[in-house]
N, C-alpha and C positions, 0 to 999 in steps of 0.2 A: 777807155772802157765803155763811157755811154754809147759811141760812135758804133760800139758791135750790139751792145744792149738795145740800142733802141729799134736798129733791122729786125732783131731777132722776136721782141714781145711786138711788132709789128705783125710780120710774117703768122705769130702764133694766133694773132686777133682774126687776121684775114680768114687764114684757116679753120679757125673756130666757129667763124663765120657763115664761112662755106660749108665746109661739110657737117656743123653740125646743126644748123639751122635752115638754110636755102635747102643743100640739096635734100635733110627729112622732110621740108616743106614742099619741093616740089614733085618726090617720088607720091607723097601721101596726095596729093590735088589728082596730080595722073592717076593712082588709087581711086579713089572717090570719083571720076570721071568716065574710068572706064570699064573696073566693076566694084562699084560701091558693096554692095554684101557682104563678097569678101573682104574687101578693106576692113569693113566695120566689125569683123570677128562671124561671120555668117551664124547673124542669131535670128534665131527660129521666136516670131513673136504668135501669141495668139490671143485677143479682146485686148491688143492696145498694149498688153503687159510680154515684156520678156521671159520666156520661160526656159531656153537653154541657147547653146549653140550646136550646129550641124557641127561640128571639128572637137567635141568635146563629152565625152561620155557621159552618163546619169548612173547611179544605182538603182536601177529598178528594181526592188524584193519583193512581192507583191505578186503571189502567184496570176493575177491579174496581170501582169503586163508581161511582157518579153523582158528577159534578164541580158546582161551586159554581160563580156568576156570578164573574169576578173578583173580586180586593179590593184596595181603594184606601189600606192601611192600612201601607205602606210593605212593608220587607223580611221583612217576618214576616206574611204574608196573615191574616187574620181575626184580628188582634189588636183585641182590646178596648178596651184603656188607649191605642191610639192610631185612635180611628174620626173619621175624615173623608173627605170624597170628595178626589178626584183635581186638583178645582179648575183643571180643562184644558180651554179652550171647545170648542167645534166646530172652529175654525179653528187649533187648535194641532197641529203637524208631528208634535208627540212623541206627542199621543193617534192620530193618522192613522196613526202608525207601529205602536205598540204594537196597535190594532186588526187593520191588516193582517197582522201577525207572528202574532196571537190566531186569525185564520182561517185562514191558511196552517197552522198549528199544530192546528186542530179537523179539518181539512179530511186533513192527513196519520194522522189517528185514525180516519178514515173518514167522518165528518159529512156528510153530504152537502148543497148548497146548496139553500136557501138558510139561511144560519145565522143563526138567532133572535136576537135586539138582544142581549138581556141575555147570551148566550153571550159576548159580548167587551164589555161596557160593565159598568163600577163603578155600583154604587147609593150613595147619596148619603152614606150613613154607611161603607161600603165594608166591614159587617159582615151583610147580608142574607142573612136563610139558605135564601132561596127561589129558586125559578128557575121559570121560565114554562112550561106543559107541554108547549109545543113545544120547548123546549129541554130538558127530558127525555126527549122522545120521541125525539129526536134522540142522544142516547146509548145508545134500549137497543140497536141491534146492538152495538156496542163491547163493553158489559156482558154480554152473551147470551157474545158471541165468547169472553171473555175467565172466564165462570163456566161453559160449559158447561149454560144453562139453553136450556129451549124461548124463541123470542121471543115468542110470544106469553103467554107466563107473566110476565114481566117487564112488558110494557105493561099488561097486565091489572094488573099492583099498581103502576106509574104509574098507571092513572086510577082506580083506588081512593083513592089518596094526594091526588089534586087536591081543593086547597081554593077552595071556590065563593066571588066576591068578599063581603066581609061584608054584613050586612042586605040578600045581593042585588045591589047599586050600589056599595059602596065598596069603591075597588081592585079588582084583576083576577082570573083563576083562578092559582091559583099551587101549587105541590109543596115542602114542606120536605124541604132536601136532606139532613140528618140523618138523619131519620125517613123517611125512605124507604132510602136507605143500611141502616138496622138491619132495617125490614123486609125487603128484598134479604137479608139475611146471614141472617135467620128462612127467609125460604124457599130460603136456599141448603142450608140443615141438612139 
C-alpha cells in the first residue's frame, strides 16, 4: 500500500505546487510587468489616498454629482463582496414596480422623457460603473442646477468622458461615473 501511497501524495505536492503556487506567481509577475493598473484592480488614486476603482461602481446621491445605473447588490448599493444581478425576469411585478418608482423618481429630479434603459435597470453584476451617454446627458441640467456651472461646460466634459465601444465593435459608448464625477469636482474648483 505505501508503494502506491507514496506516488500518489508525491504527484499531489508537485501539483500543488505548480499550479497553485508557481504558475499564480508567475501569471501575477507577467501582470505586474505588462500592465500593472490593471493587475492591481485599476484604482483611481487622488492626493496619495485611494479613492475608488475604474471597474467598480460608486453610489453617487448627491444631486451634485452624476448618479450610477442602479445596483442589484442588496442593501448596501455597489457592494462588492455581494455582486449579483437582481435575478427578476421581465414579467416580475417587483421589477415593474421598482422601475416605475425609478422614473417617477428621475422624472421628479427633472429628467425629462424619455429615460434611458440603464437609468432604471441593474447590470448583471449590479456593480457597473458606467452609464450610457444618454443617461448622462440626461443629468447635466440637474448637476448644472445644483453646481452652479454653465450647461454647456458640463456636456462638453460628458462627451470628452465617452468611451468609444472597444476595438470599435465590442460593447457600446459608455461614461465612467467615477471619473467623471472627479472630473466635475476639477472643473468645479
Amino acid at each position: 500500500m505505501l508503494n502506491h501511497l507514496r506516488p500518489a501524495l508525491t504527484l499531489v505536492l508537485i501539483m500543488t505546487l505548480l499550479t497553485g503556487l508557481a504558475y499564480p506567481l508567475a501569471i501575477n509577475g507577467i501582470a505586474q510587468a505588462v500592465m500593472p493598473a490593471n493587475a492591481n484592480g485599476s484604482l483611481i488614486e487622488r492626493d496619495g489616498q485611494i479613492i475608488g476603482s475604474a471597474l467598480i461602481g460608486q453610489n453617487f446621491t448627491s444631486d451634485r454629482y452624476f448618479w450610477p445605473r442602479p445596483s442589484a447588490t442588496g442593501p448596501d448599493p455597489y457592494n462588492a463582496s455581494a455582486s449579483s444581478g437582481s435575478n427578476l425576469g421581465t414579467t416580475a411585478v417587483k421589477l415593474k414596480e421598482r422601475v416605475v418608482a425609478d422614473i417617477d423618481r428621475l422624472k421628479a429630479t427633472g429628467l425629462v422623457a424619455p429615460v434611458p434603459g440603464d437609468a432604471v435597470t441593474t447590470s448583471g453584476s449590479g456593480l457597473d460603473p458606467h452609464v450610457s451617454p444618454a443617461f448622462a446627458a440626461a443629468q447635466v441640467d440637474r448637476v448644472t442646477q445644483a453646481r452652479g456651472l454653465p450647461p454647456t461646460a458640463v456636456a462638453d466634459l460628458v462627451g470628452r468622458l465617452i468611451e468609444q465601444p472597444d476595438f470599435g465593435v465590442i460593447g457600446e459608448a459608455r461614461v465612467n461615473v467615477l471619473e467623471l464625477n472627479l472630473a466635475l469636482d476639477a472643473l468645479n474648483r
